[in-house]
Backbone of each chain as ProteinMPNN parsed JSONL, in Angstrom:
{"seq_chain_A": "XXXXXXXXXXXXXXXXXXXXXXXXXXXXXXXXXXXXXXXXXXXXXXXXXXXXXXXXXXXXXXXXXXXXXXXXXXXXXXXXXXXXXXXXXXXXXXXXXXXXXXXXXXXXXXXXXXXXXXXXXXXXXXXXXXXXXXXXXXX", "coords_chain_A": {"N_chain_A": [[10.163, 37.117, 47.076], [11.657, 34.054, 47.569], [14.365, 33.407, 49.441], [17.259, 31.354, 48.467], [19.299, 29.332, 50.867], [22.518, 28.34, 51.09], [24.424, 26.063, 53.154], [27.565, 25.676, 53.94], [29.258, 22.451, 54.518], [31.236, 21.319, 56.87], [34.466, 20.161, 56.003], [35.103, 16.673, 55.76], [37.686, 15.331, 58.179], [40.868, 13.844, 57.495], [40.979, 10.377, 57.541], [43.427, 9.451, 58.573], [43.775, 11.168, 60.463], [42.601, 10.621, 62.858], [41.704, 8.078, 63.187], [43.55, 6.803, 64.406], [43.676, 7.289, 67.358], [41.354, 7.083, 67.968], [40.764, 4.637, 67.756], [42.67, 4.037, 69.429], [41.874, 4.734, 71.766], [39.605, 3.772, 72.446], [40.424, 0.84, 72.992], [41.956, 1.215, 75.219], [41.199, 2.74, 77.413], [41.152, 6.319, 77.985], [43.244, 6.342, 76.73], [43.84, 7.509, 73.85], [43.526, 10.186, 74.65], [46.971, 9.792, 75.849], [48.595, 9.447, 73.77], [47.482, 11.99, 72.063], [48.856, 13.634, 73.464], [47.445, 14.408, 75.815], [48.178, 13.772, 78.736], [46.979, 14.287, 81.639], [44.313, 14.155, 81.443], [44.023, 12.04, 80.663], [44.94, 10.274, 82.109], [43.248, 10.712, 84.324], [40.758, 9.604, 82.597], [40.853, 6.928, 82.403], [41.486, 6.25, 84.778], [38.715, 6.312, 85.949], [37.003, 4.956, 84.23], [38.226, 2.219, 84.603], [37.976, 1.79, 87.38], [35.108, 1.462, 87.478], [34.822, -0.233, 86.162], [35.864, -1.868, 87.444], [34.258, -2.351, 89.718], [31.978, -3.147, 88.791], [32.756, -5.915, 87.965], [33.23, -6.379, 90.508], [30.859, -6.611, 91.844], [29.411, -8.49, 90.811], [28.427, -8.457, 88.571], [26.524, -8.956, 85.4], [27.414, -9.688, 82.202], [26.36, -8.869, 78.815], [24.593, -10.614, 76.704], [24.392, -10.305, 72.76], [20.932, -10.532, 71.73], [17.603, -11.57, 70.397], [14.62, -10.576, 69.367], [11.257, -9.607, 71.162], [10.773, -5.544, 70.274], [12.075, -4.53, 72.568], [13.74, -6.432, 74.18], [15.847, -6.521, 71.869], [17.009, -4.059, 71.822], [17.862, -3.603, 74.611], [19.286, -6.451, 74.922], [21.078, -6.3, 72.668], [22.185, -3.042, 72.677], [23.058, -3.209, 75.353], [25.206, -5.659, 75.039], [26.971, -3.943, 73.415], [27.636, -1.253, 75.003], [29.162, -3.141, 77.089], [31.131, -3.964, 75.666], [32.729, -1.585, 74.632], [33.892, -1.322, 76.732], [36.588, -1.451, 75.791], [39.563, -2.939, 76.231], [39.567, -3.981, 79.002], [36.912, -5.319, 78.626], [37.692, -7.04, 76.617], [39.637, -8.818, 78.407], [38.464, -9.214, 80.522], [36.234, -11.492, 79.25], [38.562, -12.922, 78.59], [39.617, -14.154, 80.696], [37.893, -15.954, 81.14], [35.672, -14.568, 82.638], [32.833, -15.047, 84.054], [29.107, -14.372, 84.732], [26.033, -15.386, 86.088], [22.79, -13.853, 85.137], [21.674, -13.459, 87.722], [19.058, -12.561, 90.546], [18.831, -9.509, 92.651], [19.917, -6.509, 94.351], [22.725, -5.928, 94.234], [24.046, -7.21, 92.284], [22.357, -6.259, 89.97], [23.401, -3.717, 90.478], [25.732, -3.64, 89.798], [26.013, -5.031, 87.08], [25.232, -2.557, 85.996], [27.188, -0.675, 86.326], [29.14, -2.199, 84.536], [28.204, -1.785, 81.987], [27.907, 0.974, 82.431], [30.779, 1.618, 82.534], [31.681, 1.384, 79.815], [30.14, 2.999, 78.477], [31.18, 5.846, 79.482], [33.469, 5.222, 78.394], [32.896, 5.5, 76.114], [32.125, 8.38, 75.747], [34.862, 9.256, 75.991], [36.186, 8.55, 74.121], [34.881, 10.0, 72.071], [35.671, 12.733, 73.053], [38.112, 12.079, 72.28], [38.279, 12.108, 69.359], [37.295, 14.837, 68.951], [39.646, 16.417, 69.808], [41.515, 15.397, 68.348], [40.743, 15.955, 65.58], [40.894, 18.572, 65.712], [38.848, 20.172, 66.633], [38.956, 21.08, 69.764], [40.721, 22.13, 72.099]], "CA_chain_A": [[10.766, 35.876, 46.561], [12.103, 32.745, 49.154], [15.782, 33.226, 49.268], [17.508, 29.874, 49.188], [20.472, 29.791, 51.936], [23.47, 27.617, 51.407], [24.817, 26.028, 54.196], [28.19, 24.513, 53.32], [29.22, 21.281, 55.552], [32.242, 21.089, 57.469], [35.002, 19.078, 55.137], [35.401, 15.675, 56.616], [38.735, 15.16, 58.974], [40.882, 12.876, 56.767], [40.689, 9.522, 58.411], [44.275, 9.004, 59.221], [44.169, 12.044, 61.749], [41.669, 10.339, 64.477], [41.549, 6.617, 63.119], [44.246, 5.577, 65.327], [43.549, 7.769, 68.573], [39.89, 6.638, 68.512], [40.973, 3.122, 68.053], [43.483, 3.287, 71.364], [40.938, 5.294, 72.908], [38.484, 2.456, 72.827], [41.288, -0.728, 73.5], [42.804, 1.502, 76.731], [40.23, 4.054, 78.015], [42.145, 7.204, 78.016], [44.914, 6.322, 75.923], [43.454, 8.275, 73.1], [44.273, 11.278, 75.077], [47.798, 9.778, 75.833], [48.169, 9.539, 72.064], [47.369, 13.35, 71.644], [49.319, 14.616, 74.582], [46.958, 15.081, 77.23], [48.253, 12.474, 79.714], [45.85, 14.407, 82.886], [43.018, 14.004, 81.061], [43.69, 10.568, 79.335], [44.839, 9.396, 83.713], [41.276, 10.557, 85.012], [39.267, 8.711, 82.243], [41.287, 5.804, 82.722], [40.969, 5.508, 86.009], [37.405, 6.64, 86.075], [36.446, 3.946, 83.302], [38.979, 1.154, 85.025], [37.676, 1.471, 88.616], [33.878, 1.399, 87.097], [34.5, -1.612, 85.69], [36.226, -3.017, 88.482], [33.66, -2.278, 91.231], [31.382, -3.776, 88.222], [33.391, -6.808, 88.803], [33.873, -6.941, 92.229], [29.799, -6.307, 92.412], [29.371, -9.4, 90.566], [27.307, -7.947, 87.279], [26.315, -9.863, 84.272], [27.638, -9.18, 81.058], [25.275, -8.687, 78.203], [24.759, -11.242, 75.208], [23.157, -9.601, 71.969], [19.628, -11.375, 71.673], [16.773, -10.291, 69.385], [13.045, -11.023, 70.208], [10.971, -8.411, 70.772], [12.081, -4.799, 70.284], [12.589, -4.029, 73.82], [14.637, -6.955, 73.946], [17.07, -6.372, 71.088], [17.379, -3.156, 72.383], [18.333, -3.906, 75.915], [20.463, -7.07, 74.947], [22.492, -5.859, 71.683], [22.98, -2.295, 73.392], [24.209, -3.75, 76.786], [26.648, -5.622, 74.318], [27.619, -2.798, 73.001], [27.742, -0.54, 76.059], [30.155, -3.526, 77.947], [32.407, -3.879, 74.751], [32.888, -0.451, 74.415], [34.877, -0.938, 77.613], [37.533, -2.445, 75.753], [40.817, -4.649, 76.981], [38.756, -4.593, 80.416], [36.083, -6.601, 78.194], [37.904, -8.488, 76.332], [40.693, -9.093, 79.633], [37.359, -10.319, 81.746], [35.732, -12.54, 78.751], [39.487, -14.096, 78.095], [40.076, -14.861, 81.597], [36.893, -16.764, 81.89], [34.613, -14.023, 83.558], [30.98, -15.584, 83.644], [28.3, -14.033, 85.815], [24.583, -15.508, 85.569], [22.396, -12.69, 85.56], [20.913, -13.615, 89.119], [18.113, -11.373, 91.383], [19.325, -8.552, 93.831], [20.556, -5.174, 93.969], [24.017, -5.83, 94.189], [24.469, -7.518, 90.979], [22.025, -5.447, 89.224], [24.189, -2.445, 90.242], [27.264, -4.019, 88.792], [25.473, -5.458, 85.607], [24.985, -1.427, 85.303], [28.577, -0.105, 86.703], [30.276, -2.488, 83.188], [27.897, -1.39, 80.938], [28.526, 2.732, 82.791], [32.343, 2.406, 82.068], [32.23, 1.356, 78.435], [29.971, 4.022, 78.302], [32.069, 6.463, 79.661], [34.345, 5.133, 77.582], [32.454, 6.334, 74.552], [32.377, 10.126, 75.722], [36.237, 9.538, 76.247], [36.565, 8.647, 72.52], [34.282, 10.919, 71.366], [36.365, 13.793, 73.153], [39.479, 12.195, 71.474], [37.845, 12.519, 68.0], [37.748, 16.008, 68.599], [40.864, 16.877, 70.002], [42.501, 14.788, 66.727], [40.195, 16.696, 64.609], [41.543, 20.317, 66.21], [37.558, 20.724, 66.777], [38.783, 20.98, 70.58], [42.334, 21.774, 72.362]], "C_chain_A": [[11.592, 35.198, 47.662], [13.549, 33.246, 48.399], [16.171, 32.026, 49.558], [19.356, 30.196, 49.627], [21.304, 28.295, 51.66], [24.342, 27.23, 52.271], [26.216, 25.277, 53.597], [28.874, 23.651, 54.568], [30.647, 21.452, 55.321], [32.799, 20.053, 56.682], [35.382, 18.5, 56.303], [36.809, 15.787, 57.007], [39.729, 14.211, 57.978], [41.488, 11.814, 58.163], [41.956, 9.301, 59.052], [44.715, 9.733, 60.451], [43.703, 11.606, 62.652], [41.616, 8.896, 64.522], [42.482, 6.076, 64.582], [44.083, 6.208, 66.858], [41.903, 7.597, 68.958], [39.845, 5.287, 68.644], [41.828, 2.7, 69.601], [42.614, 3.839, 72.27], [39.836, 4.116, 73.644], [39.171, 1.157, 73.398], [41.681, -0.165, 74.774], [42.317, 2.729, 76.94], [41.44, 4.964, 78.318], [43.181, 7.141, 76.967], [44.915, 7.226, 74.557], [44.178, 9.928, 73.398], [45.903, 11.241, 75.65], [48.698, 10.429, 74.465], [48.357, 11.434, 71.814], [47.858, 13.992, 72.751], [48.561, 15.399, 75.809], [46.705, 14.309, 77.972], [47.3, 12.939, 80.848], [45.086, 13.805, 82.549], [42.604, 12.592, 81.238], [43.95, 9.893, 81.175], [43.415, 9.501, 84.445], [40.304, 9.926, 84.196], [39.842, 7.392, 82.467], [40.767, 5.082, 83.73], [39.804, 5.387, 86.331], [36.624, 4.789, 85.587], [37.012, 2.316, 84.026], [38.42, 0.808, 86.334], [35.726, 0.989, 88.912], [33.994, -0.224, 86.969], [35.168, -2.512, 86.55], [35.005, -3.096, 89.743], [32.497, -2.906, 90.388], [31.398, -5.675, 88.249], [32.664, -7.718, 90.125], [31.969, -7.104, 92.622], [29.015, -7.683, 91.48], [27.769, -9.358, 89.108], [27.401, -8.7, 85.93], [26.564, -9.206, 82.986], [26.374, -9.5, 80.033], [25.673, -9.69, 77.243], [23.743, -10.165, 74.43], [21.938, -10.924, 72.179], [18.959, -10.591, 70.972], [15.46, -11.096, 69.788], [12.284, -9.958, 69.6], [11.993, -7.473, 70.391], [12.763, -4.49, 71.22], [13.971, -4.969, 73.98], [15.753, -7.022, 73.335], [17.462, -5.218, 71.646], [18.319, -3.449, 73.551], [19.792, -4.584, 75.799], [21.777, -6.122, 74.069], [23.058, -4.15, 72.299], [23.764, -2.463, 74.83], [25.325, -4.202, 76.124], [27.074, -4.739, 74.062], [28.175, -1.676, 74.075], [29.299, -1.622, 76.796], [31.098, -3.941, 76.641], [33.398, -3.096, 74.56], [34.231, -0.114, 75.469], [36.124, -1.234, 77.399], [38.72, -3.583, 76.015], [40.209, -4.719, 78.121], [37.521, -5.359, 80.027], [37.054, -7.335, 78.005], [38.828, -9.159, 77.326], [39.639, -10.298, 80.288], [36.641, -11.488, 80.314], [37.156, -13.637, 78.982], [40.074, -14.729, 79.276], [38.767, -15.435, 81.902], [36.089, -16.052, 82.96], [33.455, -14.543, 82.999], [30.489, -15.171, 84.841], [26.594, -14.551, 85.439], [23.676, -14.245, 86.059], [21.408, -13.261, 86.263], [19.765, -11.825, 89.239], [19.22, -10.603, 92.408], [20.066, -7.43, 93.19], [22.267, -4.964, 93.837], [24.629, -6.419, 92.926], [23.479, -7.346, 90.201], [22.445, -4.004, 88.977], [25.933, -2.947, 89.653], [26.857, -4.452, 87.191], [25.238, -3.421, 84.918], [25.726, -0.31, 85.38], [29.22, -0.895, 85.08], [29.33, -1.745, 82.309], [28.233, 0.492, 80.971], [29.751, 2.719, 82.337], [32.744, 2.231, 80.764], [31.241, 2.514, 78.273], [30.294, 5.181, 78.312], [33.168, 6.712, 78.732], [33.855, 5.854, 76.203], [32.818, 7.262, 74.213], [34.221, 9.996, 75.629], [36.773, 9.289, 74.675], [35.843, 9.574, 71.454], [35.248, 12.383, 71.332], [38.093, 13.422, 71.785], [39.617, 12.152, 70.479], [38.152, 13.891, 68.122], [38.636, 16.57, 68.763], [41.742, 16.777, 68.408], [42.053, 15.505, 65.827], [40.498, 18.513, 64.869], [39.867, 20.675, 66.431], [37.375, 21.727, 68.305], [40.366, 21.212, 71.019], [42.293, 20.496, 73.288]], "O_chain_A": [[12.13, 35.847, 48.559], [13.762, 33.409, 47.198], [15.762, 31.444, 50.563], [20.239, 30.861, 49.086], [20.774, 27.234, 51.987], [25.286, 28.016, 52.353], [26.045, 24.334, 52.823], [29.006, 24.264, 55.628], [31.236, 21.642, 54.258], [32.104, 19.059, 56.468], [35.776, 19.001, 57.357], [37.428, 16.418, 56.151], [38.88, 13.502, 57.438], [42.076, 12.109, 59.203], [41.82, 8.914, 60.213], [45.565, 9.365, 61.261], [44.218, 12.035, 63.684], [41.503, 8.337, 65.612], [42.178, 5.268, 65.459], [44.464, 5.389, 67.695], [41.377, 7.926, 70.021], [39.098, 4.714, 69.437], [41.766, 1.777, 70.412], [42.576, 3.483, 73.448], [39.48, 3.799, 74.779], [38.556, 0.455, 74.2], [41.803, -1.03, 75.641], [42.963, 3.741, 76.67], [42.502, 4.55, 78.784], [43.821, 8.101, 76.537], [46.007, 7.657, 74.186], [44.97, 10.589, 72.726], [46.368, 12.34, 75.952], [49.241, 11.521, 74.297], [49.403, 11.937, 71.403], [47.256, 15.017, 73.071], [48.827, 16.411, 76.459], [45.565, 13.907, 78.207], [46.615, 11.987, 81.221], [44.87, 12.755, 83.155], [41.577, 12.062, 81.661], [43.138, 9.037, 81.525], [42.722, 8.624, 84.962], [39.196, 9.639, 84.649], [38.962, 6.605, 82.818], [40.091, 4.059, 83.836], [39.535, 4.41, 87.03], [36.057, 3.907, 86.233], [36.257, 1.346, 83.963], [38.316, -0.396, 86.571], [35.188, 0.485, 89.897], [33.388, -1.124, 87.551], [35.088, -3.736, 86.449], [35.041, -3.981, 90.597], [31.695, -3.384, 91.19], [30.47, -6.456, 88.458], [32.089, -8.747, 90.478], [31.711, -7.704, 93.665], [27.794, -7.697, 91.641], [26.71, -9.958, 88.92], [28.515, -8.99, 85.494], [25.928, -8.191, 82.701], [25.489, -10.283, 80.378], [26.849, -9.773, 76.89], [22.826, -9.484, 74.889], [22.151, -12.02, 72.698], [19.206, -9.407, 70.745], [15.436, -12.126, 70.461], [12.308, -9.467, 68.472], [13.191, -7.676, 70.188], [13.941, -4.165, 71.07], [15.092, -4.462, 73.932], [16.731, -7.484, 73.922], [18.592, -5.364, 72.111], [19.531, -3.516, 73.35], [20.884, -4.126, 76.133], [22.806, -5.567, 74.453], [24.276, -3.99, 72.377], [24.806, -1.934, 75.214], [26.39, -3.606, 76.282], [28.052, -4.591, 74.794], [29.307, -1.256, 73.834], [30.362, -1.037, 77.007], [32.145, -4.384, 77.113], [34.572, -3.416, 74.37], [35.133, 0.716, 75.354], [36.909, -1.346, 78.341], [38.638, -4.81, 75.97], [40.266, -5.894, 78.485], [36.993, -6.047, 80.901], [37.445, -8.175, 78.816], [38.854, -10.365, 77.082], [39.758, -11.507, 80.488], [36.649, -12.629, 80.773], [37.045, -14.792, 79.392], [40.876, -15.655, 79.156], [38.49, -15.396, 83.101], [35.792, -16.622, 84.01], [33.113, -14.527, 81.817], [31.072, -15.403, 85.9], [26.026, -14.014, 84.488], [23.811, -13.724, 87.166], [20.356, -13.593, 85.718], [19.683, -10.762, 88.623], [20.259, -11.118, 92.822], [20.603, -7.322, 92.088], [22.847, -3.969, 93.401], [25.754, -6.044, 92.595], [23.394, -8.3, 89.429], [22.193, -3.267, 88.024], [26.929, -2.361, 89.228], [27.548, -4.081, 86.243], [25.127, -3.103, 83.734], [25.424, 0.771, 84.874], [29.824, -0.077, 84.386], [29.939, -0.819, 81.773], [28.626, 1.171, 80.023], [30.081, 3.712, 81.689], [33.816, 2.679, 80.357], [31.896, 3.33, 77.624], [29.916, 5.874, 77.367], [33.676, 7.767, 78.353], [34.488, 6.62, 75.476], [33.458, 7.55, 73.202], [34.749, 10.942, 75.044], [37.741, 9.893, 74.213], [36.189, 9.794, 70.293], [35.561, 13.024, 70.328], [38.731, 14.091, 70.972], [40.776, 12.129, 70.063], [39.148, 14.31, 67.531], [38.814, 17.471, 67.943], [42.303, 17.604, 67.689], [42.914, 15.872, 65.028], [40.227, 19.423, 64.085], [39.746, 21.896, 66.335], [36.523, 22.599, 68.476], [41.236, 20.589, 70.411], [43.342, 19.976, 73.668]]}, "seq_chain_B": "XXXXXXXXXXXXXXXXXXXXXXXXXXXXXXXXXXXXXXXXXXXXXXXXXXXXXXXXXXXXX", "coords_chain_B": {"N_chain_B": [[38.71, -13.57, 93.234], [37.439, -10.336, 94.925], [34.842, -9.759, 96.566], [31.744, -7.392, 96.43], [29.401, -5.839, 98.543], [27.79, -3.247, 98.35], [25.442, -0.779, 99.421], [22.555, 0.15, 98.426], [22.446, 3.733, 98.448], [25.459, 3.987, 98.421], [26.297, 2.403, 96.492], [25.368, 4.229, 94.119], [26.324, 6.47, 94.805], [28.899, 6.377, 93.943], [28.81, 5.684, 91.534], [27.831, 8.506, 90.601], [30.295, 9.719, 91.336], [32.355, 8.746, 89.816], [31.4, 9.318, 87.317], [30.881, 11.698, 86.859], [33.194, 13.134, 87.266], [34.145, 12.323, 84.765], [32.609, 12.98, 82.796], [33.751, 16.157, 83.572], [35.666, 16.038, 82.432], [35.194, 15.762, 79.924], [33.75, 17.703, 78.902], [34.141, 20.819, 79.201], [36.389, 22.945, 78.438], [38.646, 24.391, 79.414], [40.634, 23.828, 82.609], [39.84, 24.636, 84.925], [37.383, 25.381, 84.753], [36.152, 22.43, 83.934], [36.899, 21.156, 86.372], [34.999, 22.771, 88.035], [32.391, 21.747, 86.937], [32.547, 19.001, 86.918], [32.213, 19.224, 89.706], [29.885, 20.468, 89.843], [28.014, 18.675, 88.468], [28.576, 16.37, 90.178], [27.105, 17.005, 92.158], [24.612, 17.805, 91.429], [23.853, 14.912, 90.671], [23.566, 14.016, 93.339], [21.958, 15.744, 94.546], [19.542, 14.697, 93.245], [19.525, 11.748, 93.393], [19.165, 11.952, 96.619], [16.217, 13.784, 96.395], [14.468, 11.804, 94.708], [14.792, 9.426, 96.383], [13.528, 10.109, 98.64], [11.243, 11.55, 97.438], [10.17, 8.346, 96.371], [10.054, 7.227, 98.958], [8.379, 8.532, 100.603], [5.732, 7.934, 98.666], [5.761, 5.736, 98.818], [4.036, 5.319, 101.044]], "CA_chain_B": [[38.202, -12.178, 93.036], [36.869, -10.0, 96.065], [33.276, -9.202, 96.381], [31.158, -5.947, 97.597], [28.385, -5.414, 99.22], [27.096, -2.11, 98.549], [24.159, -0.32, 99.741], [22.26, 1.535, 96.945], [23.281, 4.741, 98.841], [27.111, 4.114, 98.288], [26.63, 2.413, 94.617], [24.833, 5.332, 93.702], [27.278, 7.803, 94.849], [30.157, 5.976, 93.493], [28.228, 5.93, 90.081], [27.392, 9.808, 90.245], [31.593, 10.436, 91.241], [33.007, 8.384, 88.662], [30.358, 9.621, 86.012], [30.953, 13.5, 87.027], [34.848, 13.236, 86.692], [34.336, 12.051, 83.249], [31.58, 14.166, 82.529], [33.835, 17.118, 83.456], [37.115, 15.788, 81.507], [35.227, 15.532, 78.036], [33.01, 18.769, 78.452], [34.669, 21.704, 79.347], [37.492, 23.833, 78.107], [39.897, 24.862, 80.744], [40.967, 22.765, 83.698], [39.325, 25.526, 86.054], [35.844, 24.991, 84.225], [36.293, 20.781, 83.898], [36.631, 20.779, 87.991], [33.663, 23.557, 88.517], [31.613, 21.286, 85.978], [32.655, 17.607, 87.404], [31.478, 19.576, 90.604], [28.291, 21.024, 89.536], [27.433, 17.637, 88.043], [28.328, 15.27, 90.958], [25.798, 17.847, 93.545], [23.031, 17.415, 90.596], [23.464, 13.661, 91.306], [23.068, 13.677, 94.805], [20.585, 16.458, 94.508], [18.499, 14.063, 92.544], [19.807, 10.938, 94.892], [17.824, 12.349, 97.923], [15.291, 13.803, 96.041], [14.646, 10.472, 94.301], [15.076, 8.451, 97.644], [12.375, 10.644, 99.614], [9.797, 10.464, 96.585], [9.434, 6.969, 96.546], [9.9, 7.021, 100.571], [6.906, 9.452, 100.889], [4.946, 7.399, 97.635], [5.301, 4.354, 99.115], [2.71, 5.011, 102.0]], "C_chain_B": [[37.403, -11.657, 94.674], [35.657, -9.729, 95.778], [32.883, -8.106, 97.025], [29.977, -6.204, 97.543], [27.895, -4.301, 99.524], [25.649, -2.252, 98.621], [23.872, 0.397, 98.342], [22.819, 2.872, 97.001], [24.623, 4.396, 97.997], [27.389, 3.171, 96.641], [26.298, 3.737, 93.971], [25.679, 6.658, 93.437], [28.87, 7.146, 93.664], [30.405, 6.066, 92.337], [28.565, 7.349, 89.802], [29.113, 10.05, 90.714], [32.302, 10.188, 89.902], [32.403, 8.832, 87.261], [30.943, 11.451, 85.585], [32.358, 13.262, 86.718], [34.649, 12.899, 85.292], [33.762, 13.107, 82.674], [32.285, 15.824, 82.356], [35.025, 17.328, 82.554], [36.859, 16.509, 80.308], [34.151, 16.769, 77.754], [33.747, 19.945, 77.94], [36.186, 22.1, 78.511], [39.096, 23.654, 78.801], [39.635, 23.802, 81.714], [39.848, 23.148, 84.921], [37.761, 25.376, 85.524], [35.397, 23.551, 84.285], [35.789, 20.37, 85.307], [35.207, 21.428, 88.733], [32.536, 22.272, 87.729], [31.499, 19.94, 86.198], [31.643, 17.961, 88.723], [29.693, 19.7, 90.994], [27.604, 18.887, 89.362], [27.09, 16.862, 89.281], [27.132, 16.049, 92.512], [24.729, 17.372, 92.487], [22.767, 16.138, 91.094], [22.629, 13.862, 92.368], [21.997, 14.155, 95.083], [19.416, 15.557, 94.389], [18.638, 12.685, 93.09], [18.942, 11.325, 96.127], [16.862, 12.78, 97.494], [14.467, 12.38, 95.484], [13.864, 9.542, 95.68], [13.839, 8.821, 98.367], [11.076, 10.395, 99.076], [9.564, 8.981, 96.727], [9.437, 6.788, 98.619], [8.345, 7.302, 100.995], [5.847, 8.577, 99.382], [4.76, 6.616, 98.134], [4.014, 3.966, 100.251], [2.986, 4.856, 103.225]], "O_chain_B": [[36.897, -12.484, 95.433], [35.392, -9.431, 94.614], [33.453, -7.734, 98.051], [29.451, -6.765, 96.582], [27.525, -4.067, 100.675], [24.879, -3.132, 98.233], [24.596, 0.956, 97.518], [23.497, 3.33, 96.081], [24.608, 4.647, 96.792], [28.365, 3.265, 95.898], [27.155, 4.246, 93.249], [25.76, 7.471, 92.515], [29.538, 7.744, 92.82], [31.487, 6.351, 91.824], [29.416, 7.6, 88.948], [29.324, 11.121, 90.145], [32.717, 11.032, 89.107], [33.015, 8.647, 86.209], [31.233, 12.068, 84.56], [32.537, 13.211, 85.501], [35.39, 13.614, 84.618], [34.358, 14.032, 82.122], [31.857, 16.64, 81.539], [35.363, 18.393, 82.038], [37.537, 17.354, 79.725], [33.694, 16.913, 76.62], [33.995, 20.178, 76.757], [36.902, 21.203, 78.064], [40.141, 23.021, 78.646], [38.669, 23.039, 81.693], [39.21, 22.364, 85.623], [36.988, 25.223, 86.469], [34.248, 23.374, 84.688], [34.825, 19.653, 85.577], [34.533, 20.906, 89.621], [31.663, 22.033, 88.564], [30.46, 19.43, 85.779], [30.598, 17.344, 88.927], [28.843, 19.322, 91.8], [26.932, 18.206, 90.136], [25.935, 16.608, 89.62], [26.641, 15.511, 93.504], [23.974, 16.468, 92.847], [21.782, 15.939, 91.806], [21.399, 13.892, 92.409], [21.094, 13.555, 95.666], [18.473, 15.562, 95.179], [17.497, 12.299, 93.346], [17.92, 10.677, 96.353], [15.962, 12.253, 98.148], [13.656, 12.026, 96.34], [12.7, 9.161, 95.807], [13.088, 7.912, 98.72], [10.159, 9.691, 99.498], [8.553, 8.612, 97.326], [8.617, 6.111, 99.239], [7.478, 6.589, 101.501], [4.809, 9.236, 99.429], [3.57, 6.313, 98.212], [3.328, 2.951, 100.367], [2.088, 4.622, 104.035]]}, "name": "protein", "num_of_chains": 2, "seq": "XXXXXXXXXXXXXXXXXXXXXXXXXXXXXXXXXXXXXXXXXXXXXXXXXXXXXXXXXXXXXXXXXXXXXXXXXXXXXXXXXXXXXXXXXXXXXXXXXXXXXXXXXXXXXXXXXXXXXXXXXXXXXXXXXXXXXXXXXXXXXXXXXXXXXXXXXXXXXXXXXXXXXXXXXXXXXXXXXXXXXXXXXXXXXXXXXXXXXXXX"}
């Protein structure tokens, strides 16, 4: 006879333990881990995520609009949005001071169009970690 | 604003440092595992940086 195996699921976190250290995590890369007391940590993604998106910058890379089309297209555009949002007050800092880049030819501003979208990415894992820390999943 | 002028070389690397420090922040455990593990990572890059670089060198003909 099949034995049936009960798995029981991890009770959810309640939201007020990580809500607000995943929210500063995302507005000030690192700060998440300020937040939960692990200023090393929370200074190397900072800077990591801050100097990404400056040499993104300085390398003269095109920010993403969403667009929808094909699928490749929605793909590409709405996750590049998402990827250079992710970087937060260093997006919204460069939209509100009037950063515009046309997405031109060449390698130098196709490696910056892929340095902003790398540090909000970065940024992700850095809020992901500071989910688990908040959640005790992680010291 | 200033501008750069990187080579692929030196975007590349700059990518694979800043990637590996993160990489070893949000993995690892201990501090002493984080730095072995940022380590490990940013050699895989490069590993795969010259490997990379030579294939298409030697593909191209």
């Amino acid at each position: 006879m099949a034995e049936t195996q009960v798995i029981s699921a991890e009770p959810r976190p309640p939201a007020g333990k990580w809500i607000p250290a995943v929210a500063l995590a995302w507005l000030i890369p690192g700060g998440g881990h300020f937040l939960l007391g692990r200023p090393g940590r929370g200074g190397v993604l900072f800077g990591s995520v801050a100097l990404m998106f400056l040499l993104g910058l300085m390398m003269r890379g095109a920010m993403f609009q969403p667009q929808s089309g094909d699928i490749l297209t929605t793909v590409i555009y709405v996750g590049g949005f998402i990827g250079d949002l992710a970087s937060g007050i260093f997006y919204l800092l460069s939209v509100w001071l009037g950063y515009s880049q046309a997405d031109v030819a060449g390698h130098v501003h196709d490696y910056g169009t892929k340095f902003l979208v790398g540090a909000g990415l970065l940024n992700v894992l850095a809020m992901v970690d500071a989910f688990e820390i908040a959640t005790r999943r992680k010291d | 604003m200033l501008k750069m002028n990187l080579s692929h070389f030196e975007a590349a690397i700059l990518f694979a440092l800043l990637t590996s420090a993160v990489l070893g922040v949000v993995t690892k455990r201990t501090d002493r595992e984080r730095m072995r593990y940022g380590l490990q990572c940013f050699g895989y890059f490069v590993a795969a940086l010259f490997g990379l670089s030579w294939l298409m060198y030697l593909g191209h003909g």
